[in-house]
VEXKOLZA-744487 format. One record per residue (C-alpha): x, y, z; residue number from 1. Coordinates in steps of 0.2 Angstrom, whole numbers, plus 5000, padded with zeros to 4 digits. Example, Ala and Ser with C-alpha at 12.3 -4.5 7.8 and 13.67 -1.06 7.14 Angstrom:
! residues 2
    X    Y    Z num
 5062 4978 5039   1
 5068 4995 5036   2
This chain:
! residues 134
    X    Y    Z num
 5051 4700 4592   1
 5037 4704 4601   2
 5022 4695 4601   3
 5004 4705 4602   4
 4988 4698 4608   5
 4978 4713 4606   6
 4964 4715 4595   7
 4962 4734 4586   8
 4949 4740 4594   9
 4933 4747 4581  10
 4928 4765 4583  11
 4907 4767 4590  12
 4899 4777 4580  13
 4885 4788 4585  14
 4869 4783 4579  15
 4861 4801 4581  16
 4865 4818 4573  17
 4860 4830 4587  18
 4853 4832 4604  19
 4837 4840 4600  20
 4822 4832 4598  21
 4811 4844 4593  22
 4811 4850 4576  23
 4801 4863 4562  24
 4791 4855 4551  25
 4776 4860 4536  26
 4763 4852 4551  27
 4774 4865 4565  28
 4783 4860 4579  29
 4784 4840 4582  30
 4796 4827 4586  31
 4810 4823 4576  32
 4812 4805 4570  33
 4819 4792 4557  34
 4813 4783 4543  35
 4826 4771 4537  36
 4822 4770 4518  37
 4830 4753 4516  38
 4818 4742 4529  39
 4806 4754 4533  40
 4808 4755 4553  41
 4804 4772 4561  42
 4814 4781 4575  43
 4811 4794 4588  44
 4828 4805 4584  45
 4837 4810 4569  46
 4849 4794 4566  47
 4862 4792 4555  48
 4860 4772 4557  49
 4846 4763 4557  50
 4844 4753 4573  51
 4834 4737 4564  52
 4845 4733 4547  53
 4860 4746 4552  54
 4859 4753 4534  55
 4864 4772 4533  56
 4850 4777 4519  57
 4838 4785 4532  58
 4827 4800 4533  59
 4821 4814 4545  60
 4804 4815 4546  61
 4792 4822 4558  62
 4782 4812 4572  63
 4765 4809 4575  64
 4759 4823 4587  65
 4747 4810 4594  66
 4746 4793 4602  67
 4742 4781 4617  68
 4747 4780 4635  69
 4755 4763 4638  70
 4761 4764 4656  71
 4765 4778 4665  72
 4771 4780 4687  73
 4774 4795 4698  74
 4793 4798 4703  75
 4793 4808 4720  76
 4808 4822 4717  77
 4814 4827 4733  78
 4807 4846 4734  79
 4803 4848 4717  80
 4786 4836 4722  81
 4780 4824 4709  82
 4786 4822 4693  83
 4774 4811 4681  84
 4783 4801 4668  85
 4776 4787 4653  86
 4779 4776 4639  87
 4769 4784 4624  88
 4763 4773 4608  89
 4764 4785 4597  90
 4750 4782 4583  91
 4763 4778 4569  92
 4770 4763 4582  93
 4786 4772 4590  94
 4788 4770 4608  95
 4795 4785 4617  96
 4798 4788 4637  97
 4790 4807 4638  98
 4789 4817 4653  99
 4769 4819 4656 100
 4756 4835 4662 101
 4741 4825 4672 102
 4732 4841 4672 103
 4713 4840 4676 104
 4711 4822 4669 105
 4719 4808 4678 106
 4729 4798 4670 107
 4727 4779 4665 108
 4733 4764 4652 109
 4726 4766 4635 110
 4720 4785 4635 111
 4723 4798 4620 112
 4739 4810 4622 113
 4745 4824 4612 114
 4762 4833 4610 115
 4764 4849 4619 116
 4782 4860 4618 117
 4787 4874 4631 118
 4804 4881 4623 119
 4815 4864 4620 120
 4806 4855 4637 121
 4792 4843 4627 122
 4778 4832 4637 123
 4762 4823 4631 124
 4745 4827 4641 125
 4729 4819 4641 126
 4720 4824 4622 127
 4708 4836 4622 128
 4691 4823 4621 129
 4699 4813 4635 130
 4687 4815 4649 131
 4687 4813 4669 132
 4680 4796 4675 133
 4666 4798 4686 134
């Protein structure tokens, strides 16, 4: 007889449906998120599992094109120069790490930022009323 300590091992299951986080919706182009329908928690993604309660009743829904620079730092890329990247509150209360365009306004904490989409690359910039400090 032989004698087994081994555990069987439980199988991960993926917590997202696709790779794309871009999606159509009736408002257009716009992030693709979550809603779990049991605790109410929403997700940048389209899940299959919520990541508060774990339940599996969640739907897609489309995110807020808008929101709030929370932090943000210059990564220095070799040749490719300066790459800008940010933590963005977007204004339904998901956080989301976004590539970001500085443009003609500098960037700081605590300004307005909207969605823009080039192909399947997505970025937030400064919001259109966001003006240059003197």
């Amino acid at each position: 007889m032989t004698a087994t300590t081994e555990a069987p091992a439980s199988q991960p299951i993926a917590d997202m449906e696709a790779d794309s986080l871009i999606g159509t919706f009736a408002e257009g182009q716009r992030l693709v998120g979550s809603q779990c329908n049991a605790c109410g928690c929403t997700m940048i993604g389209s899940r299959v599992v919520c990541s508060s309660c774990i339940s599996r009743d969640v739907s897609r829904v489309a995110l807020p094109s808008t929101g709030v620079l929370y932090s943000f730092t210059r990564i220095h890329v070799g040749t490719a120069g300066i790459r800008p990247l940010g933590y963005v509150d977007l204004d339904n209360g998901v956080r989301t790490l976004a590539d970001i365009r500085e443009g003609d306004v500098p960037l700081r904490p605590d300004m307005r930022v909207e969605l823009g989409i080039d192909d399947d690359d997505w970025f937030f910039a400064p919001a259109a009323g966001e003006k240059r400090e003197a």
